[in-house]
N, C-alpha and C positions, 0 to 999 in steps of 0.2 A: 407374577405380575411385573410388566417391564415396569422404570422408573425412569420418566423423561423429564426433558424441559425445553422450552422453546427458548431460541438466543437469535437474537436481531441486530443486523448490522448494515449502514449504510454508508458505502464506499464515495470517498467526494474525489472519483480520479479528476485527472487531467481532461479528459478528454468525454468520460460518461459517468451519470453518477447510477450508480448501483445501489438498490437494494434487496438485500438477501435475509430470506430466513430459515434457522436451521430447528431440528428435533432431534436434542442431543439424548440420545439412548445410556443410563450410567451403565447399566448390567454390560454390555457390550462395548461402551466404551467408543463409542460411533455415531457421524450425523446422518441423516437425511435429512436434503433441501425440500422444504415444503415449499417454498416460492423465489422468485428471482427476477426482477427487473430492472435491464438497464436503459437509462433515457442517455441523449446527445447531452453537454453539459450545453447551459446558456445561463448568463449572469456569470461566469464565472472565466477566469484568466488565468492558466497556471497555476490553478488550483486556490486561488485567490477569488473574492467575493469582485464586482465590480457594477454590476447593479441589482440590490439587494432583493428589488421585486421578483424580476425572473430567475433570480437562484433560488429563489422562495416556493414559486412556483414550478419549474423543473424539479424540488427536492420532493415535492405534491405530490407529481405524475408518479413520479417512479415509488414512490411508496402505495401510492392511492393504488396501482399495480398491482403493486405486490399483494395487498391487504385482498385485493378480489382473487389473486392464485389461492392464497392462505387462508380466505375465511375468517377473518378476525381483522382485527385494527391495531395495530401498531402505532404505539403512544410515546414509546421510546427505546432508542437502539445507540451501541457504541458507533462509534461516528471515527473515521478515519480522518487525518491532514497533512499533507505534503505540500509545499509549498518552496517559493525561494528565502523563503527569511527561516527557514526551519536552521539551524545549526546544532553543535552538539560541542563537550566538553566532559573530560575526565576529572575529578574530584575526590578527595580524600575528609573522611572525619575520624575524629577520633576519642575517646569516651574513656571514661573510667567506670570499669564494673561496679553495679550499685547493691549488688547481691551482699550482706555483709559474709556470704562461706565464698565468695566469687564465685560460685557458678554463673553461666553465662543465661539469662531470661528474653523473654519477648520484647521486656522494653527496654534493653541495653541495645537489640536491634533496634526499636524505635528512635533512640535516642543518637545512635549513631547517625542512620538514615538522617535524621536532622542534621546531626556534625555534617554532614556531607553535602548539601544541599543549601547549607549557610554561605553561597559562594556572592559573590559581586556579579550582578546580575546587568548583561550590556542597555543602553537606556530601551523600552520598548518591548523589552523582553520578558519575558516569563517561563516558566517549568514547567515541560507538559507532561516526561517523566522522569524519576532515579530508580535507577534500574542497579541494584547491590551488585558489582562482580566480585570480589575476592574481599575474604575477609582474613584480616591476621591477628591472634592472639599470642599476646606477650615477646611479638618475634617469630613467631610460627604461621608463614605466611602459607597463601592455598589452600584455604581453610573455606568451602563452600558453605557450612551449614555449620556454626558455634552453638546454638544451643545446645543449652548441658554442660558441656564442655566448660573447664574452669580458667580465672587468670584472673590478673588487674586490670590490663590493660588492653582494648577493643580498637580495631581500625578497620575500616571499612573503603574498599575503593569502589568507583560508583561511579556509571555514566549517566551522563544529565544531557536529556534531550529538549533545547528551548525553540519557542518560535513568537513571531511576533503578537504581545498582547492585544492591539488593535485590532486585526487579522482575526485575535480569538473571539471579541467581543461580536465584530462584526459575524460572526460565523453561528454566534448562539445566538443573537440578535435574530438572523437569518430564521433559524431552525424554532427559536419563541413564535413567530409570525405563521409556522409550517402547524403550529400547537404539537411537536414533537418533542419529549427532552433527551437529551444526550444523558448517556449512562456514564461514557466514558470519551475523553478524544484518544484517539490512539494512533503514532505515528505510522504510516503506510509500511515504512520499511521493515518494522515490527509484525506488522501482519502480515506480509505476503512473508516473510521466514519462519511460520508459523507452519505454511501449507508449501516450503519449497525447499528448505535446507534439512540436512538429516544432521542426527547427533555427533558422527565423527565429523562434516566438516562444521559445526561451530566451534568444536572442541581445539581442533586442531588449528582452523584459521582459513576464513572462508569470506570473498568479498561480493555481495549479493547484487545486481545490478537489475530494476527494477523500471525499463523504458517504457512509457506511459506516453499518449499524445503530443503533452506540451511542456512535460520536464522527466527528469529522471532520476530516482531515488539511488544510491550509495549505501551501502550500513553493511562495516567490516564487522567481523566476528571473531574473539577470539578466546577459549580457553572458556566456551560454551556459553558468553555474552556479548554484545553488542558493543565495540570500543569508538567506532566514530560513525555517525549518522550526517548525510549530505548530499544538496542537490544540484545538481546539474540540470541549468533552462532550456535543453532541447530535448527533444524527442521525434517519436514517428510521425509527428503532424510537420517537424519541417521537411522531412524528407517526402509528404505527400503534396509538400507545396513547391517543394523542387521542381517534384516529377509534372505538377501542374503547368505552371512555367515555361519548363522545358522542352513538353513535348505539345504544348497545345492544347490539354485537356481541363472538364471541370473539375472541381477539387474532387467531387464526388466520383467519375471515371478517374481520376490519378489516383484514389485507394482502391479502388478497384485493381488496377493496372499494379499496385503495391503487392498489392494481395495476392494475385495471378501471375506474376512475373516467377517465382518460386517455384511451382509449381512446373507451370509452363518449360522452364528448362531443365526439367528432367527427362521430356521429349525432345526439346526443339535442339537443332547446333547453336552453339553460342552467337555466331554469327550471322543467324536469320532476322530477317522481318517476320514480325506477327501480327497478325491484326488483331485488334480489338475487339473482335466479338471469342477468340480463344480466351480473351482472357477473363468471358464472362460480363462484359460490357457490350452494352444493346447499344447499335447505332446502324443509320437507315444506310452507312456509305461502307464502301471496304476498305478503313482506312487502315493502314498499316506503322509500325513504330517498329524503331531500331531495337533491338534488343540490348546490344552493344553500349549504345549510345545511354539507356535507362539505365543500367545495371552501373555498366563502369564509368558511365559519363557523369553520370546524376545522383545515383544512388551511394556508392562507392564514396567520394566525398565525404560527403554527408555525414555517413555511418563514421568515417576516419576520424572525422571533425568530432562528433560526440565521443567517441571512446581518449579519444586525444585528451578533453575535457575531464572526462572519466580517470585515464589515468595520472592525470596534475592532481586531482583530488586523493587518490589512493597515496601519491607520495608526499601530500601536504600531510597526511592522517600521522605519518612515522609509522605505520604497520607494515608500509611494503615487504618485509620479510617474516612477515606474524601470519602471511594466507596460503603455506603451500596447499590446500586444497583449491587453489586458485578463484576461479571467478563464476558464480552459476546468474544466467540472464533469465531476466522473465520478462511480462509485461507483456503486452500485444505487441509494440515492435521489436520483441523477441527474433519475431517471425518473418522478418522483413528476408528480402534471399540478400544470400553472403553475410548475413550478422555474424557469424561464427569468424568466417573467413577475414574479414575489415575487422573484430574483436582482437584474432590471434595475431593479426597485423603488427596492429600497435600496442597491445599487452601481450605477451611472451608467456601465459600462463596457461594452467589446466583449463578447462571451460567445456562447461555443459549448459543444457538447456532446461531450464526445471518447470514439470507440467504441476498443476495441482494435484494431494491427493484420491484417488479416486474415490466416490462416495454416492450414495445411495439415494434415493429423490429422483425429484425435476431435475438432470445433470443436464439436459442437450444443451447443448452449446455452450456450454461453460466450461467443461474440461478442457480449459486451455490455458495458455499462459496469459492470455488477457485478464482472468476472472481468477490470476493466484489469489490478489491482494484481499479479493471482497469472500475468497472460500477461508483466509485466513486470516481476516476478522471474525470469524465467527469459531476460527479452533482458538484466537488469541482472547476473545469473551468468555469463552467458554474456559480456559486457563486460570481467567483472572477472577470467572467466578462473581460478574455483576449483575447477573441476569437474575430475576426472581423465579422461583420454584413453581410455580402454578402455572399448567400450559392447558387443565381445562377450561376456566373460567375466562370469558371474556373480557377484554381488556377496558374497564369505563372510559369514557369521554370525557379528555376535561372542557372546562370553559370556552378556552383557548382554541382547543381544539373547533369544537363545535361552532363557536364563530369563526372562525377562518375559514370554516368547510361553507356556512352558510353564505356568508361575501363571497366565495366563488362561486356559489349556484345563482344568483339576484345582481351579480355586476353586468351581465352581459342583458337582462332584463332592463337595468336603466335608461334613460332618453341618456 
């Protein structure tokens, strides 16, 4: 008899919020998607709350979705956040072994993690997580795992991921009102390097870049942990409102046209016109757009401008020489054409493209680099091991829950 569990995650990108659920198999050591829905975000701004009703209700849709793929209801799931107030910091604690033979126990780790995390906290802020990288006993540094292990004296170095406490308040505020609880927040950058980075480049040193809509996640890796977490406020959506602008179109044909332009010039010469219905856009005229003009007028920019950004961040970090496995992109504007190209421009590094790994279920349309971060909330849930054990019983209803669901069936009934 297999031995599963079901693990729930809902992605609050930039640009859509996702929710996913998985059926993690222990004997095999594998998920299958049992559901998947992603809604447009509204209420929300760069991954920021902005008005609290319709974030409440888009978090709805996209669960109330999921819950009709899956057959059950979902009450609560780890909860992804990326944002611009997210920042990060390096930290040290340091302990005296409380074992009187000094071996080293679980809560000289406990204790440490506290030394560590006892930092001056900037006004606003708070700790979403301390994440242990190196530990040294008595001088004996590169020490991943001290238990057992004997000595006096414990030190622990530790990256500490903060983001704005308002920001956090508003956000469970949000998801109270949804009658959903949060198991866990968990920073985006964390979960898509869950489903995109392999164990030699975190080891070695590896800078994850994460383009999402309307910002873009940062999170170096080094010596097989996370050393600086950070965002950069642009993304694929400014370059779909370039292309908007630019060539005359609605936002909705300029991602289109985002989307098809890549494609497109693996047939066409650089220097053609195309029209608009090659690229998958329905329109009653034959109008036609420069190719030239999108790509290297519009696009090209753009893309310069963000990794520009991107690279001032890698060298504020002090890691610039801690990542020769270079730079792996993801996100949905991953996919933009020439990202590679405009990446290796202005960073000088190795670069690839990282898909999700592949896996079993409902996959259509999610094996891609848009749907790393929400395939790797549910391998980073499943890590950390928050999700409860029982995936045959139905999930009760709380209170909460149940009135929220009823006020949205009897509001549209009122005078």
């Amino acid at each position: 008899m297999q031995h599963s569990k079901i693990v729930k995650g809902i992605d609050i990108g930039s640009s859509k919020i996702t929710t996913i659920v998985g059926q993690y198999f222990n004997d095999e050591d594998k998920f299958n998607i049992v559901a998947v829905s992603s809604i447009p975000t509204n209420g929300f701004r760069k991954g920021q709350i902005i008005d609290l009703e319709k974030a409440a209700e888009t978090i709805t849709q996209s669960v109330e979705s999921a819950e009709r793929m899956a057959g059950f209801q979902i009450n609560s799931a780890s909860v992804t956040i990326a944002a611009p107030h997210i920042e990060s910091i390096n930290s040290q604690g340091v302990v005296a072994i409380s074992n009187s033979g000094g071996e080293i126990e679980n809560n000289d780790i406990d204790r440490v993690i506290e030394a560590a995390r006892a930092i001056s906290l900037p006004a606003g802020k708070e700790i979403i997580h301390v994440i242990p990288r190196i530990f040294t006993v008595d001088g004996q540094e590169g020490i991943t795992d001290p238990i057992g292990m004997n000595g006096v004296r414990l030190e622990l170095e530790s990256h500490i991921i903060l983001a704005s406490s308002p920001a956090i308040k508003n956000l469970k505020k949000c998801f109270h009102h949804t009658g959903i609880q949060i198991d866990q927040l968990v920073y985006s950058g964390l979960a898509a390097s869950t489903a995109s980075l392999t164990a030699t480049e975190k080891e070695l040193g590896v800078a994850l870049i994460d383009i999402g809509g309307t910002i873009t996640t940062i999170t170096i890796f080094h010596q097989n942990s996370p050393v600086f977490s950070s965002i950069v406020p642009l993304g694929g959506d400014n370059i779909t409102n370039d292309l908007a602008i630019g060539l005359r179109l609605s936002i909705k044909d300029a991602q289109e046209a985002k989307i098809g332009l890549d494609q497109a010039l693996k047939n066409k010469k650089f220097e053609d016109e195309i029209s608009l219905s090659d690229l998958g856009i329905k329109t009653d005229d034959n109008k036609k757009i420069s190719v030239q003009t999108a790509v290297t007028g519009i696009i090209k920019p753009r893309l310069e401008e963000i990794f520009s950004l991107i690279s001032q961040q890698i060298d504020h970090s002090g890691f610039k020489n801690n990542i020769p496995s270079g730079l792996v992109l993801t996100g949905g504007a991953s996919q933009t054409v020439n990202t590679t190209k405009a990446c290796g421009h202005i960073i000088p590094l190795p670069l690839r493209i990282a898909q999700p790994p592949k896996i079993g279920g409902i996959v259509d349309n999610i094996l891609n680099p848009a749907h790393t971060s929400s395939i790797g909330l549910l391998i980073y849930s499943q890590n950390t091991d928050t999700q409860p054990e029982n995936t045959s019983q139905k999930p009760k209803l709380s209170l909460t829950n149940i009135t929220s669901r009823i006020k949205k069936i009897l509001e549209p009934l009122l005078p």
